[in-house]
N, C-alpha and C positions, 0 to 999 in steps of 0.2 A: 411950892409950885403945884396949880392943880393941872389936871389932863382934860382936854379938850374932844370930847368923843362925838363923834361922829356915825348918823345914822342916816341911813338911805331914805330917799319918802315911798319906794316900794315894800320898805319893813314895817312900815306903820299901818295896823287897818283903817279903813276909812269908813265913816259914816255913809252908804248912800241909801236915798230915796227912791222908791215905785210907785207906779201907778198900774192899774190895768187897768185899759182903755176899749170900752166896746164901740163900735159907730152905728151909730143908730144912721139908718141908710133914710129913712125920709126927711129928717130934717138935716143931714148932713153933717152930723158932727157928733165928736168923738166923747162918750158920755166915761164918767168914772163909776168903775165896780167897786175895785179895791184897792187899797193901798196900805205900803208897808214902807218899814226901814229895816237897817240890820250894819251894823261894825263887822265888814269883813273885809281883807286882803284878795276875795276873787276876783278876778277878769267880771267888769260889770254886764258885757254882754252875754256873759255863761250864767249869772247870777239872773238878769233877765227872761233868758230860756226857760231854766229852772224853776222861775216862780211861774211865769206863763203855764209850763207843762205842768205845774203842780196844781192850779187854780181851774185849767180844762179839765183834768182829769174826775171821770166819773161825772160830769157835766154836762149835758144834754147843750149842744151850742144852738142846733135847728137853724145851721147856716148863716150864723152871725160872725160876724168881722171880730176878731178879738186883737190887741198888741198890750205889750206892755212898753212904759217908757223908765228906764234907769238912769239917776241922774246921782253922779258924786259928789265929794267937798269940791271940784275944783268945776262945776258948775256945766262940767260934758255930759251930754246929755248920751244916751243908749237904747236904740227903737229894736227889740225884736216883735218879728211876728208867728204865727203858730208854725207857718211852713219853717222854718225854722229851726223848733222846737219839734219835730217830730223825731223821735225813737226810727232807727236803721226797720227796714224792710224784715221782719220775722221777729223784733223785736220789742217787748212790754215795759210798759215804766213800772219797775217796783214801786209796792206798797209805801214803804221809806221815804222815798222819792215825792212822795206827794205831799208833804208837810213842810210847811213854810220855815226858812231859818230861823236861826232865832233874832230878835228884836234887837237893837239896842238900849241901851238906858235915855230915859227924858231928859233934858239938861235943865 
């Protein structure tokens, strides 16, 4: 007889996708910077933050509109924006902090 094991779907990483999204304000719509992916078990809205604050950082914006959009295997979609993503009042984003996770593999 074999054993039938059982695993949660919040133990499994999951595949998701980014975009960072700038809006170009005269034509009205939301153009693509950059975009990534990354196999990981985080909260996609914290992962979101994360990649925003790492992609501003050191960045000269000159008052541009920035969001990122996070999207998982199960097709939820995840909007932050920089207000958002800002660091507590007296606080800096480490150096660390500004480097993108890591990738996952192509399939």
């Amino acid at each position: 007889m074999g054993m039938i094991g059982v695993v949660s779907r919040e133990d499994i990483p999951a595949c998701v996708r980014w975009e960072i999204l700038m809006h170009e304000r005269f034509s009205r719509v939301w153009i693509c910077k950059d975009f990534g992916r990354a196999t990981t078990g985080a909260d996609p809205t914290e992962l979101g933050r994360t990649v925003l604050a790492a992609y501003l950082a050191g960045r000269p914006t000159q008052g541009e509109t920035f969001r990122v959009v996070v999207r998982t295997d199960d097709d939820s979609r995840h909007v932050s924006l920089p207000a958002n993503s800002r660091a507590p009042a007296g606080k800096r984003i480490r150096p660390s902090a500004r480097h993108y996770p890591p990738t996952c593999a192509t399939p």
